[in-house]
N, C-alpha and C positions, 0 to 999 in steps of 0.2 A: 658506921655500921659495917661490919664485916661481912663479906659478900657471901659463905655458906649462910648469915641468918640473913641478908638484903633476898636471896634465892628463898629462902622459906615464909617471907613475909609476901614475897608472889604469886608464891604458891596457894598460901591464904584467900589470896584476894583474888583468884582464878577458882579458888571452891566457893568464895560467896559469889561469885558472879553467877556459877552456873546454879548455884542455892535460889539468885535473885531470876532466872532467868525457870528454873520450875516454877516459881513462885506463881510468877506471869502467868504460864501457860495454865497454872490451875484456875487462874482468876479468867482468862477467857474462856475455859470450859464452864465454870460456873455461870459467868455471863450469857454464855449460846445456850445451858440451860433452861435460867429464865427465861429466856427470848423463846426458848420450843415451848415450854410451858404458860406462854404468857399467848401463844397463837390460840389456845382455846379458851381462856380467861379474856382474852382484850381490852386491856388496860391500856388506854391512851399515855397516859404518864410514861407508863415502863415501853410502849412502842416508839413514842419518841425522842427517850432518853439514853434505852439501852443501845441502840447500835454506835450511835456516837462513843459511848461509853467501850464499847467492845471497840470502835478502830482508835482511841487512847490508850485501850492497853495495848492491842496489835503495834500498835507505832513505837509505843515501851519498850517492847517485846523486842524487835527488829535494832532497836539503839544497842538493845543489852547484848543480843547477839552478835552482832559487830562487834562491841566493845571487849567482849569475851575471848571471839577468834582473836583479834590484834593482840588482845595481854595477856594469852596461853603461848600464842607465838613468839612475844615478847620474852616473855619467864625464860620457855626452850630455850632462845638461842642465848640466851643469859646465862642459862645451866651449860650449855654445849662450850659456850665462847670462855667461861671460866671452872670450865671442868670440875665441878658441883660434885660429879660419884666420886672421885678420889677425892675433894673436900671432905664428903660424908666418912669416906672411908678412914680416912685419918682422923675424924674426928672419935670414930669409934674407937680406934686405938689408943685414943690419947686419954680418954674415958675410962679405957681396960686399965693404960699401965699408972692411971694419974694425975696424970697433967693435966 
């Protein structure tokens, strides 16, 4: 794999990370939802199940963003250490004249 496309498949997996990481957070707001709307219904099931349920995804949550910092950091210095804009840039040219 040549490294301007090794640089773009990073890049990829740096947008679903941060895709998988709203993902979460929507699934905890839904969750602390239920839970505020379950304080005046009082459903034993959903009072014993949901907090559990909400620090499983919080704990998700905390993996995904770890793992997000480290391979956005990663990509950078990947892009930076092999000089990725003037890869791009040449590639654009080689597009214009051709090749």
């Amino acid at each position: 794999m040549d490294t301007l496309k090794k640089f773009e498949l990073m890049e990829k997996i740096v947008r679903e990370l941060e895709d998988l990481q709203h993902s979460q957070q929507a699934i905890i707001q839904k969750i602390g939802k239920i839970e505020v709307d379950n304080i005046e219904l009082s459903d034993k099931r959903l009072e014993k199940d949901l907090p559990d349920m909400h620090q499983r995804v919080a704990d998700n949550l905390d993996t995904i963003v770890g793992i997000l910092e480290y391979f956005a950091d990663k990509t950078q210095n990947f892009g930076n250490q092999n000089n990725v804009d003037a890869l791009k840039e040449q590639q654009v040219i080689n597009d214009a004249v051709g090749h």
